[in-house]
N, C-alpha and C positions, 0 to 999 in steps of 0.2 A: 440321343443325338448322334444323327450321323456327321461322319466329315470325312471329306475326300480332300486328296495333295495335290497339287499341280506344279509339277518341272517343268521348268524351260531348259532347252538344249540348243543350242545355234546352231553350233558346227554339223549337227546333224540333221536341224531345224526342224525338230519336234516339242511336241510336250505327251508328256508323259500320265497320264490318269490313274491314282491310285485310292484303292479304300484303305483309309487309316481303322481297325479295329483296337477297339477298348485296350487291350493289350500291348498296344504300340505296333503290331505286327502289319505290314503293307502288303494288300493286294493287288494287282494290277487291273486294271479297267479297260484302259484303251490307249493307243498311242495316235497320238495326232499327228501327221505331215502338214508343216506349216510352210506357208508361202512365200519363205524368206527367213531372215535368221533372227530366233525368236528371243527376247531378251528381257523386257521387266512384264509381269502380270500383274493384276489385281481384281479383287473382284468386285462387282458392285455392291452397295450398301444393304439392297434388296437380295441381292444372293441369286439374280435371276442370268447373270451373264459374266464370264471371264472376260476385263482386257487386255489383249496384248499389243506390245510393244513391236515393232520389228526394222530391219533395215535388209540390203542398201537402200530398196525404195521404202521413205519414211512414211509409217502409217502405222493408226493403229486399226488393232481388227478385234471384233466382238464376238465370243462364242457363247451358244445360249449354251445353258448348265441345266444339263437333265436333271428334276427333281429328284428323282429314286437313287442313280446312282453317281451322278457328276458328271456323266460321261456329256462329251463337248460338239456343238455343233453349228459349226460355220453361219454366220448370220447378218453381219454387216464389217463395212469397214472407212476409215477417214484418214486425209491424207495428213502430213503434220511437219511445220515448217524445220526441224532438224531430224537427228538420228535421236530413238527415245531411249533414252540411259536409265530412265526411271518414271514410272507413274503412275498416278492415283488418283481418286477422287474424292471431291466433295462427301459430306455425309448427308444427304439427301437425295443424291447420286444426280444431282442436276449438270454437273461440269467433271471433265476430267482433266489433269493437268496432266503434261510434258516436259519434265526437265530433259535438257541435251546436253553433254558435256561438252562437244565437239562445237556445237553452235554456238554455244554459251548463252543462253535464251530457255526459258520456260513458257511452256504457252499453256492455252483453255481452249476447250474444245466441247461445244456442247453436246447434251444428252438427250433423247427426245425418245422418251419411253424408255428409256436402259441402252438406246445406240447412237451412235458417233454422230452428228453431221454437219461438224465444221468447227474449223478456230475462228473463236470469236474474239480473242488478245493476244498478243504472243508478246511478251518484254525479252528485251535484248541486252548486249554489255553484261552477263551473269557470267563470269569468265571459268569454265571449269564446270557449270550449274550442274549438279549431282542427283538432287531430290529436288520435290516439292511437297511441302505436308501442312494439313489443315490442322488450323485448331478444334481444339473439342469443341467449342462454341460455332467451328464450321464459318470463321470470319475473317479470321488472320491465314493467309498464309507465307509459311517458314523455307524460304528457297537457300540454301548451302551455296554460295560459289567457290567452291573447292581456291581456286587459283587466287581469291582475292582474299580468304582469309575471312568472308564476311558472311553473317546468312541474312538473308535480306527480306526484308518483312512489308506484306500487301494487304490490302485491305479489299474482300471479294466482295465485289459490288452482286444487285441481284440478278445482272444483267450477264457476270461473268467477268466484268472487267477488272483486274489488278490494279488500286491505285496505293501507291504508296506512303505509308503510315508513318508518323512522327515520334519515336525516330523510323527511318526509314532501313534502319540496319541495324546489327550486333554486330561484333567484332570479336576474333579467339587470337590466340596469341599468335605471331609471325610465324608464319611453316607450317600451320596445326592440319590444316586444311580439311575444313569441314564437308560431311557428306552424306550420313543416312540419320535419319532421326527416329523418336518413339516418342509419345504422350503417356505421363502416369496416369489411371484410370481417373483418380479425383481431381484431376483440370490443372491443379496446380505448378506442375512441372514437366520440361521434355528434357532429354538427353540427346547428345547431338557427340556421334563417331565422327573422329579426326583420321581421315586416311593416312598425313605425312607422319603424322607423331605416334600414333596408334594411343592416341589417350580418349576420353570420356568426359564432355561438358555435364554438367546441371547446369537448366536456364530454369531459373523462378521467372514464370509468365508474369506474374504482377507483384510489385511489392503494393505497399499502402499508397503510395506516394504516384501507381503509375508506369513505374521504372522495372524495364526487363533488364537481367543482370544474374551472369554467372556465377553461382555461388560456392563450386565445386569444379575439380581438376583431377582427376584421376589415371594414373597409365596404365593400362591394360595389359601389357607387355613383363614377362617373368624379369626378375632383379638380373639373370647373366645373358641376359638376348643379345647379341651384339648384330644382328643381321640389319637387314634393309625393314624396316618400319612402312607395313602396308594394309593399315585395315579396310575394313569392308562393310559390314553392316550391324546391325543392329535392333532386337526385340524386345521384348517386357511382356511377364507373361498378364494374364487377365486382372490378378490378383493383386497385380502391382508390386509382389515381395520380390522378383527376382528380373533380375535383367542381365543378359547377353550381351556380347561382343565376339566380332571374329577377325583374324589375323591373318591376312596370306601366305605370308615369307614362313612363319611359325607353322600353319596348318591347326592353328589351336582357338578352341572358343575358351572366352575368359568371361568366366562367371564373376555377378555382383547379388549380393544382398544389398535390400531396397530401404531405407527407416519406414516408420509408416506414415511417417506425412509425405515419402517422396523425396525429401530433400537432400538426404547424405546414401551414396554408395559407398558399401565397404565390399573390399576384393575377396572373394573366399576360395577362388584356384582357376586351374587350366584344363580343359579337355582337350587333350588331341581328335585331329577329327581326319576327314578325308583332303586330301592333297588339295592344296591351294581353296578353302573353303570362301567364295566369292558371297554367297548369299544361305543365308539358312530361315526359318520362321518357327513360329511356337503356335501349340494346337489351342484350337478355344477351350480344352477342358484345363489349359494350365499345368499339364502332367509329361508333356514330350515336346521334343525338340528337332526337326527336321534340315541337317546341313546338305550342302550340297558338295561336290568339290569336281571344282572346273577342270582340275587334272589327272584323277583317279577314274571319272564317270562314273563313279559311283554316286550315290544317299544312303546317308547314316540316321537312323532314328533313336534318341536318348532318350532315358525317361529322368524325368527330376525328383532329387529325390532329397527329404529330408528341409528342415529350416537353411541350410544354407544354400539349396538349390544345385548341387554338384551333379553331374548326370551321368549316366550307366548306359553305355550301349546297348541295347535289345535288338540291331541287326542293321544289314547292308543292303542295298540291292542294286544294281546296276541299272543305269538309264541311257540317253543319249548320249553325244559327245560333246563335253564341255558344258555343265550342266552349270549355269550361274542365279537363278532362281528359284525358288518355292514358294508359293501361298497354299496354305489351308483353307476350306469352307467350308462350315457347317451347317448343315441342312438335315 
């Protein structure tokens, strides 16, 4: 299995093309000058195209992904009713979605062959809106409104369109302000990062009865932190035994051990990482861990190690300026 990294950089509005080899160790491939200030990726489901996010002018834009080595190449683009804070697609790679925090609105934007060519819904009043993340089942989707406390749940019609599901929201506790999420492999549970509080929900997706319902609270944060409380994001690797969190005031990712149904996290430590780490991801082999940090310029690559998941530096490398995402693909 190959796999290649992809950084985004705003401030210097690049991205950055790396080979991840077997050993954790990063090559460089290519850098990209992008058209604007590049901020959330992801890739498609088929692995045939990155998309990015970018602002002032709101769009996104598609780059086809060289088989052999990753390397990216400019190929279409759509325009997109806010600034994109975050986004992702469907798992059939039919639709992409738009959360905007600034907008407060998450939109869809369809796919025709793997490229952009228009919003086809955009819901509005999301005050804060962070993410947008589908269900494994690729039917619900889970939109965070940071500002309102709520993550608000849709039901993706085949058309694209968002209509609201019964209940139509979840609610975390006052302040918590929810924001990046992750799905346990086996469908049954996601985890949902609170930027105000820096804690960690467990959402059991269905009891018997029906009923989605948080069954776990966990803080992320070391027992003497007494600083400003500002997380960030959020992974789980393949396996489902270990899941991440990251902290910006601290600079540190905070490991969890997973049960194996998924439902209980237990805290097992803290890695310091690179200055202000805004977004980081894990590799499809489950073995590394890619941070980024928005005020070092640098990426740090950790290998996991052991049943508890704790991670060991394997190296740095310098990117653009203000480096706040990473996706992996393997190919």
């Amino acid at each position: 299995m190959k796999q290649t990294v992809y950084t985004a950089s705003p401030e210097s509005q690049q991205i950055h093309v790396w080979s991840l080899k077997h050993d954790g160790a990063l090559t460089l491939v290519q850098v990209v000058d992008v058209p604007g200030q590049v901020q959330p990726m992801v890739v498609s489901p088929d692995k045939r195209y990155l998309y990015v996010g970018v602002r002032p002018e709101f769009r996104v834009l598609a780059y086809r992904i060289a088989p052999d080595d990753g390397a990216l190449t400019y190929t279409a683009e759509s325009p997109l009713p806010g600034s994109p804070t975050h986004i992702s697609t469907d798992h059939q790679g039919k639709f992409l979605f738009s959360g905007s925090y600034n907008a407060g609105c998450v939109s869809v934007t369809r796919l025709d062959d793997g490229l952009p060519v228009g919003v086809v819904d955009n819901v509005e009043g999301l005050e804060g809106c962070h993410s947008a993340n589908i269900s494994p089942d690729n039917r619900t989707l889970w939109v965070p409104a940071l500002k309102q406390d709520r993550i608000c749940l849709f039901t993706l019609s085949d058309d694209g369109q968002l209509v609201a599901q019964e209940p139509a929201e979840v609610t975390t506790v006052e302040g918590a302000g929810p924001r990046h999420m992750a799905f346990h492999p086996n469908h049954q549970y996601a985890y949902c990062v609170n930027e105000l509080n820096s804690t960690v929900d467990v959402w059991e997706l269905k009891d018997p009865h029906g009923k989605i319902e948080c069954v776990q609270t966990l803080d992320m944060m070391p027992g003497d932190f007494k600083g400003v409380r500002w997380a960030a994001d959020i992974h789980i690797t393949p396996n489902g035994r270990h899941l991440y969190a990251c902290d910006r005031t601290s600079s540190l990712i905070t490991v969890f051990s997973v049960s194996e149904d998924g439902s209980v996290l237990s805290l097992e430590g803290f890695q310091p990482t690179e200055t202000q780490p805004r977004g980081f991801n894990v590799d499809h082999s489950g073995k590394y861990v890619i941070a980024a940090g928005q005020k070092s310029h640098h990426i740090a690559v950790y290998e996991i190690n052991g049943v508890q998941g704790l991670l060991e530096e394997k190296g740095r490398y310098a990117v653009g300026q203000g480096p706040m995402w990473v996706v992996v693909n393997a190919h």
